[in-house]
C-alpha positions in Angstrom: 106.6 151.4 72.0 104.9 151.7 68.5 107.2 153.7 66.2 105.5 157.2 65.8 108.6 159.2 65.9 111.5 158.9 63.1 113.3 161.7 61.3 112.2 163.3 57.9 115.0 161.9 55.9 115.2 164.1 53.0 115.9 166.9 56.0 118.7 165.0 57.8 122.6 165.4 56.0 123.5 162.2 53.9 126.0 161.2 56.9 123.1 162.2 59.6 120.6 159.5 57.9 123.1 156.9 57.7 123.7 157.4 60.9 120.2 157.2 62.0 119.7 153.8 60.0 123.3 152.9 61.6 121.8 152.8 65.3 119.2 151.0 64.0 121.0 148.1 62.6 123.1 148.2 65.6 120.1 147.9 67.9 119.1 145.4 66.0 121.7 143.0 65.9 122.9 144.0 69.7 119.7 143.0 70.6 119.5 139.8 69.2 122.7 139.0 70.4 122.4 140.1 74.5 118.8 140.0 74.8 116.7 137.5 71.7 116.4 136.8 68.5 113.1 137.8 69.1 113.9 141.6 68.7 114.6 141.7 65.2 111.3 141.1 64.7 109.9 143.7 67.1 112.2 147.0 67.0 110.4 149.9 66.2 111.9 153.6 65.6 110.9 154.9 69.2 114.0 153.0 70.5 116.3 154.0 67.8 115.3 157.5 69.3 115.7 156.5 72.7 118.8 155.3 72.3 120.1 158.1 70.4 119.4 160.4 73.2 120.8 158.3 75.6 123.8 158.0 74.0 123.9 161.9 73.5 124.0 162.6 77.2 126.5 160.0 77.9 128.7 161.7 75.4 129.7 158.7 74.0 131.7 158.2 70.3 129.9 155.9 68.1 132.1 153.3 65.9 130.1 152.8 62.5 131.7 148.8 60.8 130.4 147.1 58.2 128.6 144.0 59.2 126.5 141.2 57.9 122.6 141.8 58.6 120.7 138.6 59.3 118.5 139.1 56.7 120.7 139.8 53.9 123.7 137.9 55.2 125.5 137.9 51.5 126.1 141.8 51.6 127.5 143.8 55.1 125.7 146.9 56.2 127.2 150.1 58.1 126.0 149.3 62.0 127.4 151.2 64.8 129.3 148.7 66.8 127.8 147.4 70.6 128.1 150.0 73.0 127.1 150.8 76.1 123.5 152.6 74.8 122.7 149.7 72.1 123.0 146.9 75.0 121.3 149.2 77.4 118.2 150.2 74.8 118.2 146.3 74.0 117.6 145.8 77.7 115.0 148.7 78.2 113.0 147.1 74.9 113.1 143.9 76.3 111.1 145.3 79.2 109.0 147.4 77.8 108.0 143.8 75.6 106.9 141.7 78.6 105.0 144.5 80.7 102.9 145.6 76.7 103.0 141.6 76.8 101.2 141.1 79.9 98.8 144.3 79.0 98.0 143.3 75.9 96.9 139.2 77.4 94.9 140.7 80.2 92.8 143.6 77.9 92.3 141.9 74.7 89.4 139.1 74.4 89.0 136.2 72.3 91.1 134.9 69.8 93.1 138.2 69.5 94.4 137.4 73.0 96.2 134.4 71.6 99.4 135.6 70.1 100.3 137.8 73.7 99.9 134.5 75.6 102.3 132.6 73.2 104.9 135.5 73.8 104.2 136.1 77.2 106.7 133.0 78.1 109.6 134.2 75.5 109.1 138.3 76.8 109.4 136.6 80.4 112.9 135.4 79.0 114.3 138.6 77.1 113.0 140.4 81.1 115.4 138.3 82.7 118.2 138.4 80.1 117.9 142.4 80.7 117.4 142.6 84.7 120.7 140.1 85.1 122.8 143.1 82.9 120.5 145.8 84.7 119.8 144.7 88.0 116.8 147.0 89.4 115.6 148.3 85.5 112.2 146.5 85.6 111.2 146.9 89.4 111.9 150.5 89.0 109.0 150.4 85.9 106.9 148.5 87.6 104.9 150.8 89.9 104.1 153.6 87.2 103.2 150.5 85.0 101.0 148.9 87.5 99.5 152.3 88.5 99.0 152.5 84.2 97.0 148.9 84.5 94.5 150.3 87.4 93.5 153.3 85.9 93.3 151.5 82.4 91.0 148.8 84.2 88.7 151.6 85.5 88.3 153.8 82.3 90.0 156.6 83.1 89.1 159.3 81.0 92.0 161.8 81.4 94.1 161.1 79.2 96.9 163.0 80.9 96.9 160.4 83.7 97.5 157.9 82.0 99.9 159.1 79.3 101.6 160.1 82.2 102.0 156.8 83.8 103.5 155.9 80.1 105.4 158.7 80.1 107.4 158.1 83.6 107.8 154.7 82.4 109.9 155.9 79.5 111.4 158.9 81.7 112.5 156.6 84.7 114.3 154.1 81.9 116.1 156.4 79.9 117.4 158.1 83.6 118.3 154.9 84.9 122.0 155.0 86.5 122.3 158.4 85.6 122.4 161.3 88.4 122.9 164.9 88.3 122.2 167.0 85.4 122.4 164.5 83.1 119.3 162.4 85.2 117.0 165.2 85.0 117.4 166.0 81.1 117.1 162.2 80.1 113.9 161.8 82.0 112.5 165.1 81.1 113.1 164.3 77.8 112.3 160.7 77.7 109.0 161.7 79.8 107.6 164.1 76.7 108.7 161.2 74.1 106.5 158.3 76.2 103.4 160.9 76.1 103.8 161.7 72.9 103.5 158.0 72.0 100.8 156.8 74.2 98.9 160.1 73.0 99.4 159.6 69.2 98.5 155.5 69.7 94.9 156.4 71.3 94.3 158.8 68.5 95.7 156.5 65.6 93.5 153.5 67.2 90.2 155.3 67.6 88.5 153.6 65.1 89.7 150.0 65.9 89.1 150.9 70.1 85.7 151.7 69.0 85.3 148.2 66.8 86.5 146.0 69.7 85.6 147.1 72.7 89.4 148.3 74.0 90.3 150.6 76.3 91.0 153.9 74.8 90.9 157.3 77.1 89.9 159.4 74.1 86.7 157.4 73.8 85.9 156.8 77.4 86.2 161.0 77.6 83.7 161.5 74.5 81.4 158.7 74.9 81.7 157.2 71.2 84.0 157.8 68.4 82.3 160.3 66.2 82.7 163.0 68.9 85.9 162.0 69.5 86.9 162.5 66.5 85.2 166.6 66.2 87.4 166.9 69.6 90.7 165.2 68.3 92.4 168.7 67.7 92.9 169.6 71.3 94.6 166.2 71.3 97.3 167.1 68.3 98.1 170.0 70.1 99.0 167.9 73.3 101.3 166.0 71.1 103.0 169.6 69.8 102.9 170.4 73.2 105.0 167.1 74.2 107.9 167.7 71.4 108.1 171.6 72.5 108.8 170.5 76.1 111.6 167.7 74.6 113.1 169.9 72.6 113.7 172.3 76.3 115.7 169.4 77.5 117.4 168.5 74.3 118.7 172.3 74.3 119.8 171.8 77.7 122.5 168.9 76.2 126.1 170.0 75.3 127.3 168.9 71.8 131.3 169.5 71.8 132.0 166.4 69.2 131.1 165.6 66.0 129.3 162.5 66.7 127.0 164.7 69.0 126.0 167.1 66.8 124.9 164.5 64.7 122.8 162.8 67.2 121.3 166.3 68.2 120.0 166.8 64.6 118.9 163.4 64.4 117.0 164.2 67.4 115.7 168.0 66.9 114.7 166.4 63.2 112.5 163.4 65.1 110.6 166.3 67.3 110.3 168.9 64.9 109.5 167.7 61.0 109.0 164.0 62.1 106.8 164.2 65.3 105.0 167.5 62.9 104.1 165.0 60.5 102.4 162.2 62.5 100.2 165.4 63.9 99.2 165.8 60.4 98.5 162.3 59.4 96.3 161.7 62.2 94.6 165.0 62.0 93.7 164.1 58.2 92.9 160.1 58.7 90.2 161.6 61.1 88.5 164.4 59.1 88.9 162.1 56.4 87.2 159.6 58.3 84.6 162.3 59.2 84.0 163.7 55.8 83.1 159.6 54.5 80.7 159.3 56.7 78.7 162.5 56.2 78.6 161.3 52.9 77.6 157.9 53.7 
């Protein structure tokens, strides 16, 4: 995942953000620790939002210590202490790693394909470090990824079917050994977040598709990137479209402690202000874009 959705901080409650960065330092250090070192370098903020709402819907009470951050190991940081959603988010981001690993080797050309066949070996580790805790986690992703991998091979231009395929990626992994209620919010919820992403990452890489020849489903739709970009609104509204349909789910989850409520804010924050804001970003990058070359 590529880090679209975080919270507007100066929105969030002083205790709310340090939360937020909390999880993240958690998440960071439990994934070095159960899944590679490796992860510290990759984390993004769409899995501190994953596993936010994944521990939401388990209900679960989150134990903020001080601890020493590998990168500044003279002074300790608040982290919230390994629990079951850190180890399992650590797991589900180690997936996630190889399968964009083995995407990224087979669609990229030249020398840019280099790096994704150095880390396809280390990402084949940090898969089987997460299917020996999670037995059955990365065959269950692997059909809606595969599915993904066809229609990106053939240039489909809806870009609903593929941000779907994205989408139940994310929805199947944050439902994973759930049932009930509880199955159906997390992958309704976790659906709308992995469209959202894959949505916001075609528009953001419009201009750098275009340049090198990648696969992008808002191109392939509009032919070249100059009309893509007069169409991108109906795409921004797709992305509002995705956070109104979360937030339907999020509703859904009962918030009874105060660790809960906290989480939910964190969360309504990401789809609301935070999700609102990468909607206006792209929306301006592109007219700017539009407006430099009419004067050009």
């Amino acid at each position: 995942m590529f880090g679209y959705i975080r919270p507007v901080p100066s929105e969030l409650k002083v205790k709310e953000y340090s939360l937020y960065k909390a999880i993240y330092c958690g998440l960071c250090k439990t994934g070095g620790k159960r899944v590679s070192h490796f992860t510290r370098f990759l984390l993004n903020y769409d899995f501190v939002l994953f596993c936010a709402l994944r521990s939401l819907i388990l209900g679960e009470e989150l134990k903020v210590e001080n601890s020493r951050c590998p990168y500044s190991p003279l002074t300790k940081k608040p982290m919230v202490a390994e629990n079951e959603s850190l180890t399992y988010t650590a797991a589900v981001f180690a997936v996630f790693t190889y399968y964009k690993c083995i995407d990224d080797k087979t669609d990229k050309r030249g020398i840019s394909r280099f790096p994704y066949v150095l880390l396809t070996p280390v990402a084949r580790r940090m898969l089987k470090k997460a299917e020996k805790r999670y037995s059955g986690l990365s065959e269950k992703l692997e059909k809606p990824f595969q599915r993904l991998a066809v229609l990106e091979k053939q240039g489909e231009t809806r870009i609903d079917a593929v941000a779907d395929c994205f989408g139940e990626m994310l929805g199947l992994s944050a439902s994973f050994g759930l049932d009930g209620a509880d199955e159906r919010i997390a992958y309704n919820c976790a659906y709308h977040i992995g469209r959202y992403i894959y949505i916001a990452d075609a528009i953001d890489d419009l201009q750098n598709d275009d340049k090198n020849k990648n696969y992008n489903p808002i191109l392939r739709e509009h032919g070249d990137v100059e009309n893509a970009k007069i169409n991108i609104e109906k795409y921004i509204e797709t992305l509002r479209d995705s956070m109104e349909a979360f937030l339907c789910g999020l509703n859904l989850i009962e918030t009874r402690t105060e660790d809960s409520k906290m989480l939910c804010s964190i969360l309504y924050n990401c789809a609301t202000l935070g999700a609102e804001s990468v909607c206006v970003r792209l929306n301006e990058k592109h007219s700017d874009e539009r407006k430099e070359k009419k004067n050009d």
